[in-house]
TORDRENSE-214698 format. One record per residue (C-alpha): x, y, z; residue number from 0. Coordinates in nm, 3 decimals. Layout:
<nodes>
> X | Y | Z | NUM
...
</nodes>
This chain:
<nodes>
> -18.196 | 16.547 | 17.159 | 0
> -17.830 | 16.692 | 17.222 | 1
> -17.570 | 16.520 | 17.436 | 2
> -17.654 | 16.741 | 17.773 | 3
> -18.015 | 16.646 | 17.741 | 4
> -17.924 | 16.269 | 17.672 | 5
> -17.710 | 16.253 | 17.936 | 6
> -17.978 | 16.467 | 18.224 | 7
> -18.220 | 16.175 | 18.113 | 8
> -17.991 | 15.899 | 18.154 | 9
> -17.881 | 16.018 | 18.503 | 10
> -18.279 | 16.030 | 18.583 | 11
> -18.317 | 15.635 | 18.456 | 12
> -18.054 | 15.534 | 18.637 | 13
> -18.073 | 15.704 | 18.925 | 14
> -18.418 | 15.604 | 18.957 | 15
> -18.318 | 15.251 | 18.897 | 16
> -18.056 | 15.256 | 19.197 | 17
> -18.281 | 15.457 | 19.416 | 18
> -18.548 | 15.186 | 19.374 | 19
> -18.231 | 14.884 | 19.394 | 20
> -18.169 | 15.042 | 19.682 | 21
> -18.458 | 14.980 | 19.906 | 22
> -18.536 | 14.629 | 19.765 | 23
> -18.385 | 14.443 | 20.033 | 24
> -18.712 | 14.505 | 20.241 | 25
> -18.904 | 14.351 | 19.980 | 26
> -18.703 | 14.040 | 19.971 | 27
> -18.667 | 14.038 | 20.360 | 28
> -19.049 | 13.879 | 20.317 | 29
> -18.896 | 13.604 | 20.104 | 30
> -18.661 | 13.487 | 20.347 | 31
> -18.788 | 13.102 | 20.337 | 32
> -18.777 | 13.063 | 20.007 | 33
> -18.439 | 12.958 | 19.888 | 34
> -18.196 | 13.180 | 19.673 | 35
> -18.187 | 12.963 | 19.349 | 36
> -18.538 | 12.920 | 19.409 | 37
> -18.594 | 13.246 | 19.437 | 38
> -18.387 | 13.413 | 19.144 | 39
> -18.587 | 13.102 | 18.946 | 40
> -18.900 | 13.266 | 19.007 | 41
> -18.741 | 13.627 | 18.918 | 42
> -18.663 | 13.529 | 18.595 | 43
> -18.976 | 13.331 | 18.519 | 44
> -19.228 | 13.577 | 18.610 | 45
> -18.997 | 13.878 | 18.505 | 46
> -19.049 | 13.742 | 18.128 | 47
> -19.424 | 13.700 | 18.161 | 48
> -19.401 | 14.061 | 18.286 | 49
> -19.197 | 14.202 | 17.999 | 50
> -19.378 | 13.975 | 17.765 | 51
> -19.716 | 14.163 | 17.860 | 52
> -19.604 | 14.475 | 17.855 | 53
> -19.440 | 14.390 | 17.481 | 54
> -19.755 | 14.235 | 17.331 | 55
> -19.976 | 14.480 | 17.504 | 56
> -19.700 | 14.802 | 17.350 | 57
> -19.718 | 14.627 | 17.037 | 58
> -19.353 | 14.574 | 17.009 | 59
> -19.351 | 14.225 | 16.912 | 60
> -19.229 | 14.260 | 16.529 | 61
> -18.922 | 14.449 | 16.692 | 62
> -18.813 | 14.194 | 16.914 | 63
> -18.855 | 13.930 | 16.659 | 64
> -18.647 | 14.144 | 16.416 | 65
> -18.387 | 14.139 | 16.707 | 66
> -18.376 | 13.812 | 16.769 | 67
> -18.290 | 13.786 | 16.400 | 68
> -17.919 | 13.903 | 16.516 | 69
> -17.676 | 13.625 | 16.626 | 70
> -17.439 | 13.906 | 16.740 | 71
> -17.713 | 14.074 | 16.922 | 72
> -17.884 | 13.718 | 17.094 | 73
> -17.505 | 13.608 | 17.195 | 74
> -17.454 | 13.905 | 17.359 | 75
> -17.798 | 13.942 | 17.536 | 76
> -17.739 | 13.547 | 17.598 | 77
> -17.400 | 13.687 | 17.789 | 78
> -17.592 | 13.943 | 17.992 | 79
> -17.857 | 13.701 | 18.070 | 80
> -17.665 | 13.455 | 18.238 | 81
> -17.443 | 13.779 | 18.403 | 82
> -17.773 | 13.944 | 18.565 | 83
> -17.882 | 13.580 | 18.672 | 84
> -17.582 | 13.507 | 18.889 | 85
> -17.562 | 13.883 | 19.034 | 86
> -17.955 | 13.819 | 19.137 | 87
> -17.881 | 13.496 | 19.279 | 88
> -17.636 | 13.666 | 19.488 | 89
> -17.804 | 13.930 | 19.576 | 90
> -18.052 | 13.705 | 19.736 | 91
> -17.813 | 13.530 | 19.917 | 92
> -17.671 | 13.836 | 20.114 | 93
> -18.010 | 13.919 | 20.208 | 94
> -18.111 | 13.547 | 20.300 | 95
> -17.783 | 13.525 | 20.530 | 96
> -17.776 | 13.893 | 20.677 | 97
> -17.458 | 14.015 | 20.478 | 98
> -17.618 | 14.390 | 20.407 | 99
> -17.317 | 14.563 | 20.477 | 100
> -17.072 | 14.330 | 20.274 | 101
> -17.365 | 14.370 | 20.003 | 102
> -17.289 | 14.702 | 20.010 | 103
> -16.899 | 14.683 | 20.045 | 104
> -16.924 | 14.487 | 19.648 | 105
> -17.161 | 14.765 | 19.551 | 106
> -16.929 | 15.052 | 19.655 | 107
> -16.709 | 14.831 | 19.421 | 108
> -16.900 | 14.814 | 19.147 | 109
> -16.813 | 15.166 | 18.985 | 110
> -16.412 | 15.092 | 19.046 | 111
> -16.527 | 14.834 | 18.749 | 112
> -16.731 | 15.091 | 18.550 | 113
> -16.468 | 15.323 | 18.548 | 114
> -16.182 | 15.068 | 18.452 | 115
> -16.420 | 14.929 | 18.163 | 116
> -16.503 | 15.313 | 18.087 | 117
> -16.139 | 15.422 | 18.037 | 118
> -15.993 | 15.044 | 17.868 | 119
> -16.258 | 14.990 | 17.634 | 120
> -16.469 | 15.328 | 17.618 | 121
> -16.185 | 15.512 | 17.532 | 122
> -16.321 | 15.761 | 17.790 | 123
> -16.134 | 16.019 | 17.929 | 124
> -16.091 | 16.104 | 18.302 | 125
> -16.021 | 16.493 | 18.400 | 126
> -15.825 | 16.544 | 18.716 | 127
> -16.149 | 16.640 | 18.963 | 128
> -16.280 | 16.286 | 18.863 | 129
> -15.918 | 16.104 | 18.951 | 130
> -15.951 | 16.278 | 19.259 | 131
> -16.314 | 16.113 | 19.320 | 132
> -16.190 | 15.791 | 19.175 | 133
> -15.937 | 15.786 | 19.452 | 134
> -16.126 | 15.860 | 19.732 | 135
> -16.398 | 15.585 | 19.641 | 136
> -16.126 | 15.336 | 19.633 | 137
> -15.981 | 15.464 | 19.985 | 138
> -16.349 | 15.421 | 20.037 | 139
> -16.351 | 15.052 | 19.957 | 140
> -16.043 | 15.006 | 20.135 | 141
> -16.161 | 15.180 | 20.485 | 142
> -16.511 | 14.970 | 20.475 | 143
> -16.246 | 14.629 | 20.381 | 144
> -16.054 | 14.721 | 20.702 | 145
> -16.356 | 14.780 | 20.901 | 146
> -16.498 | 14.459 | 20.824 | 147
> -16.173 | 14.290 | 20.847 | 148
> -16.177 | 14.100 | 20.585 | 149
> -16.272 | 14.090 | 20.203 | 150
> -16.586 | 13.880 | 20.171 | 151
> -16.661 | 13.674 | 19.861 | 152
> -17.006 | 13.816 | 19.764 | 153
> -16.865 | 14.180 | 19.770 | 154
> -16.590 | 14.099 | 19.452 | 155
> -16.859 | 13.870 | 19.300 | 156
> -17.118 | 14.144 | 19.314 | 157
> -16.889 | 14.400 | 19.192 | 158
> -16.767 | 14.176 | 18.880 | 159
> -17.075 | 14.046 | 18.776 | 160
> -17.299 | 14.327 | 18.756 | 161
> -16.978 | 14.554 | 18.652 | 162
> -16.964 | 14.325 | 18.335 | 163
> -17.348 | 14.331 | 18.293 | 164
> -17.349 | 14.703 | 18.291 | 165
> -17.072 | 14.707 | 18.023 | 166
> -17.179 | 14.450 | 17.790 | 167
> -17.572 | 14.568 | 17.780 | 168
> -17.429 | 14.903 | 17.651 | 169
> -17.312 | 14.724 | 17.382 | 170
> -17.609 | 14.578 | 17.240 | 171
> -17.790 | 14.839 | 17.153 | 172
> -18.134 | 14.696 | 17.176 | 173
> -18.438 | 14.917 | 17.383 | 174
> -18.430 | 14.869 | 17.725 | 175
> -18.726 | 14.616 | 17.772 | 176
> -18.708 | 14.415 | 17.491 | 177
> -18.324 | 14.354 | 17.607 | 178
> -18.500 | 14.253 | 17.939 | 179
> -18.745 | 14.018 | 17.766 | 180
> -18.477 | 13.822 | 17.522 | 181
> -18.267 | 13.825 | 17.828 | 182
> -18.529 | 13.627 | 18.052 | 183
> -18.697 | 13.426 | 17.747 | 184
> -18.352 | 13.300 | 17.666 | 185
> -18.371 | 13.116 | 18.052 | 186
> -18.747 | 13.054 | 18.020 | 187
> -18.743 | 12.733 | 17.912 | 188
> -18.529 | 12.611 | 18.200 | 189
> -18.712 | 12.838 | 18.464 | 190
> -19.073 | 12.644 | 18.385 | 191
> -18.911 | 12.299 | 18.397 | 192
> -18.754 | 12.404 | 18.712 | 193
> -19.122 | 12.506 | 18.886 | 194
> -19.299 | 12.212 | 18.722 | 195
> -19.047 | 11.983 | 18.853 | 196
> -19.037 | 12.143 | 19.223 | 197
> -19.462 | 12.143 | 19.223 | 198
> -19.453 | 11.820 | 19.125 | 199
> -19.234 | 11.706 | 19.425 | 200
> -19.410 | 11.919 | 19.619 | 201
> -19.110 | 12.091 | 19.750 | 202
> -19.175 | 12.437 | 19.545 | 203
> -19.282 | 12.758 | 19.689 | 204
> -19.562 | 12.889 | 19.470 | 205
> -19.897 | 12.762 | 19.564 | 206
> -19.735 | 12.576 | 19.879 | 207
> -19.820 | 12.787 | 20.120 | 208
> -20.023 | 13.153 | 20.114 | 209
> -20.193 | 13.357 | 19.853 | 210
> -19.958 | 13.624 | 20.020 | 211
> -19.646 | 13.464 | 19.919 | 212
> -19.777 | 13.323 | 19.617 | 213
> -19.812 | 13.722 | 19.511 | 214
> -19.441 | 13.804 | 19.590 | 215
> -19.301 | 13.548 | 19.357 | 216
> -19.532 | 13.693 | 19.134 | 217
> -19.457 | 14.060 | 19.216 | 218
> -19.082 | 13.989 | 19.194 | 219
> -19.127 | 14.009 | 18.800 | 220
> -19.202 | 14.400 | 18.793 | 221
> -19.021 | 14.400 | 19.068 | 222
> -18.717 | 14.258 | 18.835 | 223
> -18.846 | 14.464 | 18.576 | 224
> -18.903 | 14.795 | 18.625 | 225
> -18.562 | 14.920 | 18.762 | 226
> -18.348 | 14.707 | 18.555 | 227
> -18.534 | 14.815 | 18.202 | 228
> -18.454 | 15.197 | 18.389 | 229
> -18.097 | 15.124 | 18.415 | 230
> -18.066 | 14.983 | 18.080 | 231
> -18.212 | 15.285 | 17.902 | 232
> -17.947 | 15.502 | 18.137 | 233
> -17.699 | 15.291 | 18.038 | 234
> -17.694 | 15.317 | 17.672 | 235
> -17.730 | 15.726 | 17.771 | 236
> -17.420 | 15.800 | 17.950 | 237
> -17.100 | 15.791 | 17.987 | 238
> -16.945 | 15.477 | 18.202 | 239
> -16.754 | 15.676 | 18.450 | 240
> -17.053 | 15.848 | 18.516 | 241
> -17.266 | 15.554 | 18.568 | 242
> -17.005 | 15.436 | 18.848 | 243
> -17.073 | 15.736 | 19.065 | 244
> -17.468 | 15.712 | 19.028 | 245
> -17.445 | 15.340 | 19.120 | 246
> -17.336 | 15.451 | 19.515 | 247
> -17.682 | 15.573 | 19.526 | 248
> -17.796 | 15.226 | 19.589 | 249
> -17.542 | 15.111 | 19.821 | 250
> -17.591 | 15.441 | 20.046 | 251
> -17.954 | 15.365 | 20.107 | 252
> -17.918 | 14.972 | 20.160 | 253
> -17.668 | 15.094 | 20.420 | 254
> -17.867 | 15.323 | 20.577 | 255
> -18.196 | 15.040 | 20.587 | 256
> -17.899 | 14.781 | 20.731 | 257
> -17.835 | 15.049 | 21.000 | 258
> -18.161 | 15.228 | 21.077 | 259
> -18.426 | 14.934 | 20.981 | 260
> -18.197 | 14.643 | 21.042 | 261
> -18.013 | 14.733 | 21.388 | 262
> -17.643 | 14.679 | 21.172 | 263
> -17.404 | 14.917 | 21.451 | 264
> -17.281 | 15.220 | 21.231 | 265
> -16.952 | 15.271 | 21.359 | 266
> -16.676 | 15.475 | 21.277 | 267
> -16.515 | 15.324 | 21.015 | 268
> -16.887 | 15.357 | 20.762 | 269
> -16.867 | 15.718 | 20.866 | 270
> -16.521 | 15.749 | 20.731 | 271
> -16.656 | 15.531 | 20.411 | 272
> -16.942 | 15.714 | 20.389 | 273
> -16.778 | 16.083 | 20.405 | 274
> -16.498 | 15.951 | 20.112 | 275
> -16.820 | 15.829 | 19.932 | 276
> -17.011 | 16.128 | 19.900 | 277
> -16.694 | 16.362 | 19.892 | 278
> -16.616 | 16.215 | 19.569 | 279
> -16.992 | 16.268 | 19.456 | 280
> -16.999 | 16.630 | 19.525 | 281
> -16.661 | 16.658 | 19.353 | 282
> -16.784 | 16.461 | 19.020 | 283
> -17.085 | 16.665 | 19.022 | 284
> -16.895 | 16.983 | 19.062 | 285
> -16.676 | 16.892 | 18.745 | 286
> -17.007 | 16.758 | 18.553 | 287
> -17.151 | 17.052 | 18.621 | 288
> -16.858 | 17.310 | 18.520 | 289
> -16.872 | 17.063 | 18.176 | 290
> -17.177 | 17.182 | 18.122 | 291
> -17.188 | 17.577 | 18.183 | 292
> -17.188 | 17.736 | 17.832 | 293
> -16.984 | 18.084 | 17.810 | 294
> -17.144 | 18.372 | 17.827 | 295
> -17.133 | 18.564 | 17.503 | 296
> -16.885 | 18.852 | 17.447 | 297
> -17.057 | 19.198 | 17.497 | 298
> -17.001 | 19.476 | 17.201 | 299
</nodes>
């Protein structure tokens, strides 16, 4: 596979992966009661037994094992574990408390840290069309700050924790679900004491109340699953910088829910945010695409 097929596919994972992040708040809007550490509990817990299946079932077992043989590789998925964990947790939060908007504000951030690990650590470089875009994301940021009025907490802590996820996975180069798997068994053991110990109080969520309920917690592994294994294998595909801009995919349409589904006023300020947004998407597709155009061969 060459470097401009490589790089279409891992646009199409993680694009896919941000598309699907981005409508997820309507899934957990039917979680509501259940608590946010409760919650992300759950995620993790069923999101192994998930990824556990579909290993076994794959017959990718001896693989992971063979990974797991790594220190490096285990300390670094270790990292990313407890990195995902926290972003999840506050994820959950936002949607528990009705902070859609500021969700989004830290998501819009996000890619300022992509691009900062991209070009410090990456060694990537950044042409002039994509400074251009870089800028008028961050005037972005700044426009939806000043809207708001203030800088909330969760929009930083969003943007730093899964910034850092995104750059640390792409160092361990280890196939997108069985990352996923070591990643959730590593909290496992502490995820099934937790839900033993809550059933046993009486005070947990699964089996407390409906079958319907009981089969979100349970659907929140694939749920978990799915999109992340996507945006690992895009990850490890392309470039950092580029990974920024396809992560205001998911932002956009978690605004547009908060606006169209949730009643959140749209006012002039998001339409400023908004038109910097995609402004600096069409121009970093424009100079992705030029990148890519071959010459034409001499005539003669």
């Amino acid at each position: 596979m060459n470097e401009a097929e490589k790089e279409w596919r891992g646009v199409a994972y993680a694009g896919t992966a941000y598309a699907f992040w981005g409508f997820v708040p309507l899934y957990w809007r039917f979680l509501r009661d259940v608590g946010p550490i409760e919650l992300t509990v759950h995620r993790v817990f069923w999101c192994a037994v998930f990824a556990a299946v579909v290993t076994l079932a794959s017959g990718q077992a001896p693989r992971v094992l063979l990974t797991l043989r790594s220190r490096r590789l285990v300390a670094v998925l270790a990292l990313t574990s407890l990195l995902i964990t926290a972003n999840w947790t506050l994820y959950i939060y936002g949607v528990a408390t009705n902070q859609l908007v500021d969700m989004s504000l830290g998501y819009y951030m996000t890619p300022l840290i992509s691009f900062a690990l991209g070009v410090a650590f990456f060694g990537e470089r950044m042409s002039r069309l994509r400074a251009i875009a870089v800028g008028l994301a961050a005037l972005a940021v700044a426009v939806q700050t000043i809207g708001i009025g203030h800088l909330p907490w969760i929009a930083p802590a969003l943007a730093v924790t899964f910034g850092l996820y995104g750059y640390f996975r792409k160092l361990a180069p280890v196939a997108a679900l069985d990352g996923l798997l070591i990643e959730t068994l590593l909290l496992f053991p502490v995820t099934l004491a937790l839900i033993g110990f809550w059933a046993m109080r009486g005070t947990g969520a699964f089996t407390a109340h409906t079958i319907f309920r009981d089969a979100l917690l349970v659907g929140s592994g694939p749920l978990t699953a799915v999109p992340l294994a996507l945006f690992a294998a895009g990850a490890r595909r392309i470039r950092m910088t580029t990974l920024g801009f396809v992560q205001y995919l998911s932002p956009s349409i978690t605004l547009l829910l908060a606006v169209f589904v949730f009643r959140e006023p749209f006012t002039r300020t998001s339409a400023i945010a908004f038109g910097c947004v995609w402004t600096a998407l069409a121009l970093t597709a424009f100079e992705w695409r030029l990148s890519r155009l071959k010459p034409l061969p001499a005539e003669g």
